[in-house]
N, C-alpha and C positions, 0 to 999 in steps of 0.2 A: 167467171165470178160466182162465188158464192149467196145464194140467198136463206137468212141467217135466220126462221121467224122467232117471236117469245111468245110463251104461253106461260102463267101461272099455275101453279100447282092447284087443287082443288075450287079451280074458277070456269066456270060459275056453280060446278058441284063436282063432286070427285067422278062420280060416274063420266064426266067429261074428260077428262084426263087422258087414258089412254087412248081414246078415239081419237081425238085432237092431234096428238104425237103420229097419228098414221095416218091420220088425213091430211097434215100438212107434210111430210115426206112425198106422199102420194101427190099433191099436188105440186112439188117441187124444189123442198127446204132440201138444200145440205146440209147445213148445221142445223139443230132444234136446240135454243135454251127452252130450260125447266125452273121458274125461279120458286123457291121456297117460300113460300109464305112468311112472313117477320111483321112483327108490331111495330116497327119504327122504321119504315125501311126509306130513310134519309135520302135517297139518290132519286127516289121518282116521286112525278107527279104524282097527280090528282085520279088519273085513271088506274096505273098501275097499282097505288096505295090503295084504291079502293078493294081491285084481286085481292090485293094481301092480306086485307082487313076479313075480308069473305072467307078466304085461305083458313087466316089464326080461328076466323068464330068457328068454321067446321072443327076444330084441331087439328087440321092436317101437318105434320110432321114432316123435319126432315127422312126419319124413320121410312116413313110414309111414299114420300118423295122416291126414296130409291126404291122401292119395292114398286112404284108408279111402273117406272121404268123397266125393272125385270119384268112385271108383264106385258109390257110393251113389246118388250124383246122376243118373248114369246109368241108374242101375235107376229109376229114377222117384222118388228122394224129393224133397219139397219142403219140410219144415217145415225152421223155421232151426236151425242145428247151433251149437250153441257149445264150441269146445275149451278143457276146464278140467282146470287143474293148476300146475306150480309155473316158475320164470322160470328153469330153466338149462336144460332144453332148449330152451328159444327163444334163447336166449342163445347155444351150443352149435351151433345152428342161421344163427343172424344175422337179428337185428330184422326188419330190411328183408326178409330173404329168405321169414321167415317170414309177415309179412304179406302180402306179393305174394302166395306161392303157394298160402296159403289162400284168398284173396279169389279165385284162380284155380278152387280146387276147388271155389267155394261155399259155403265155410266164413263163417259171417254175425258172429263175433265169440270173444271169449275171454274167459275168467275165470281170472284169474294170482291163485293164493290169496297168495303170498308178494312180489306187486309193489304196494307202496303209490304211490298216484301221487306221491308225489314223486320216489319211482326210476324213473317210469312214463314219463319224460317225451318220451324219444327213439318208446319204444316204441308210446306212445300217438299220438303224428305220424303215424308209420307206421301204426296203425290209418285213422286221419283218412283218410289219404292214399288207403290200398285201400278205404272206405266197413265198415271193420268195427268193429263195437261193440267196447266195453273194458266189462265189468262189472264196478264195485268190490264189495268186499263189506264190511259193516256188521256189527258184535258188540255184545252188547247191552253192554261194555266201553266202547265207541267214546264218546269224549265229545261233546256238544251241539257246540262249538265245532268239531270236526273234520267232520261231516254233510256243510256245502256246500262242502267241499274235496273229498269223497269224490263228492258228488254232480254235480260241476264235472264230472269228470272222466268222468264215464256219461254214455252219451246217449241209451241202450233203458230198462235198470231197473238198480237195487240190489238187490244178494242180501245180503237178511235172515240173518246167521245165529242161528237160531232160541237156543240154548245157549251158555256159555262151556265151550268143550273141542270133543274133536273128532266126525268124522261118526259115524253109527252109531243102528242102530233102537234108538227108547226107549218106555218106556210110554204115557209120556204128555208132549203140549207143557208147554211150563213154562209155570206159572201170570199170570207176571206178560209172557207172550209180547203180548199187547193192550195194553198201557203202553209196552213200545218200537218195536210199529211205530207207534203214537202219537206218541211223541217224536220218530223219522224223519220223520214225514209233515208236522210242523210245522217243515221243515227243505227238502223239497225236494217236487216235483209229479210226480215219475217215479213210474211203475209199482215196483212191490216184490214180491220173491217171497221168499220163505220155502224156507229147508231147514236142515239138520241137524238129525236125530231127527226128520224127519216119514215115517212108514215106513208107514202103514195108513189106508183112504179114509175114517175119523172124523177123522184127524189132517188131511186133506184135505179133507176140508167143515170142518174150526174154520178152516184157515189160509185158504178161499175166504170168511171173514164179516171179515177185517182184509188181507188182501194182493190181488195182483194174480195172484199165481201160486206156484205150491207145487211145489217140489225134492222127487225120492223119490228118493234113490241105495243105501245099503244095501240096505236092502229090496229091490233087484233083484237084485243082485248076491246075494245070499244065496237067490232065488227062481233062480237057475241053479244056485247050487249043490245045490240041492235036488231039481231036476228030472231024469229018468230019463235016461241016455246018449240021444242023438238027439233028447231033449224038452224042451232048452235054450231054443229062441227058441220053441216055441209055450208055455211055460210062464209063457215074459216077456208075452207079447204077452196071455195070459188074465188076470195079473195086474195090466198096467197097465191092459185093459181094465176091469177091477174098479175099481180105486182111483181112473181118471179117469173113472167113470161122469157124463155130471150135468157137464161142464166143458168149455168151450167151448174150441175154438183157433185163439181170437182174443182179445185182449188186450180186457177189460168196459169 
């Protein structure tokens, strides 16, 4: 199984950024989201909204964002980076331009919380086109009938969201979380990962016995802010160590 972590772009300073992206490789991500910083960013709580808010007041850019990444890439990382967040800075930016110059920096795909694929359509070409994933996402809302419209349009995995509402560490998975990747799975053959409200490595050994992979994004983000002036990225990095104890990175 996959352990999936998120880190905001330019949080808690930009200087953080590319250390972050290799410190949690290093200590066990397969996948790394990257989310953009956005003014409104509608899908998450109270922690993540605050990243983003930190994010917009530095100016940090999509622009920005991908060029994080290229020298990331330079530094040696190789696990795939997915940039996740909402469709007007790519918009903002220009489709086309935006997918070129990811595919350029090694950016492996995106996750547009607010791009349903039917508005997806130009944007997702343009995915095709540079060879980058588009990942839809799935609510335990989503009706049966709408699954292989959603899953048409993926070509890595579906991100599960685990809740109705937004990100944010909770106590505990919801109960009836085993019934709808159940219903997905009777729906499509892609891999599935799981986030929202999976913030501690129990909530990550329940979601490696039903998915493919498991999102921890509060949870980090509140692990910097907790961490002492200067002990930001090794504090991520002992943390994801922790919670992606026990999980492979590579897709089971």
């Amino acid at each position: 199984m996959l352990f999936v972590p998120y880190v905001t772009a330019g949080y808690p300073t930009r200087a953080h950024t590319v250390p972050l992206l290799l410190a949690m490789e290093a200590a066990g991500a397969g996948v790394i989201e990257l989310g953009v910083p956005f003014s409104d960013p509608l899908a998450d709580g109270a922690t993540i909204q605050h990243a983003n808010q930190v994010g917009v007041e530095q100016g940090v850019t999509l622009a920005e964002c991908i060029a994080m990444v290229a020298e990331a890439r330079s530094r040696g990382l190789k696990a795939p980076v997915l940039l996740m967040g909402y469709y007007n800075p790519i918009l903002a930016l220009g489709e086309e331009r935006t997918a070129s110059e990811a595919a350029a920096a090694g950016i492996d795909g995106f996750i547009v919380v607010d791009l349903p694929p039917e508005e997806a359509v130009s944007f997702l070409a343009f995915c095709r086109r540079h060879d980058l994933s588009f990942v839809p996402l799935v609510a335990p809302t989503t009706r049966d009938e709408r699954l292989p419209l959603l899953a048409g349009a993926a070509d890595a995995f579906l991100y599960c969201v685990s809740v109705t509402g937004t990100t944010g560490a909770r106590t505990e998975l919801p109960a009836d979380l085993g019934a709808f990747i159940a219903r997905v799975r009777r729906k499509t053959d892609l891999p599935l990962a799981v986030g929202f409200g999976v913030s501690r490595r129990e909530h990550v050994e329940a979601v490696a016995k039903l998915a493919e992979a498991a999102v921890v994004g509060s949870a980090i983000i509140a692990t910097l802010d907790r961490a002492a002036p200067g002990q930001e990225v090794a504090a991520v990095e002992a943390f994801v160590r922790d919670v992606a104890t026990g999980h492979s990175s590579a897709w089971a």
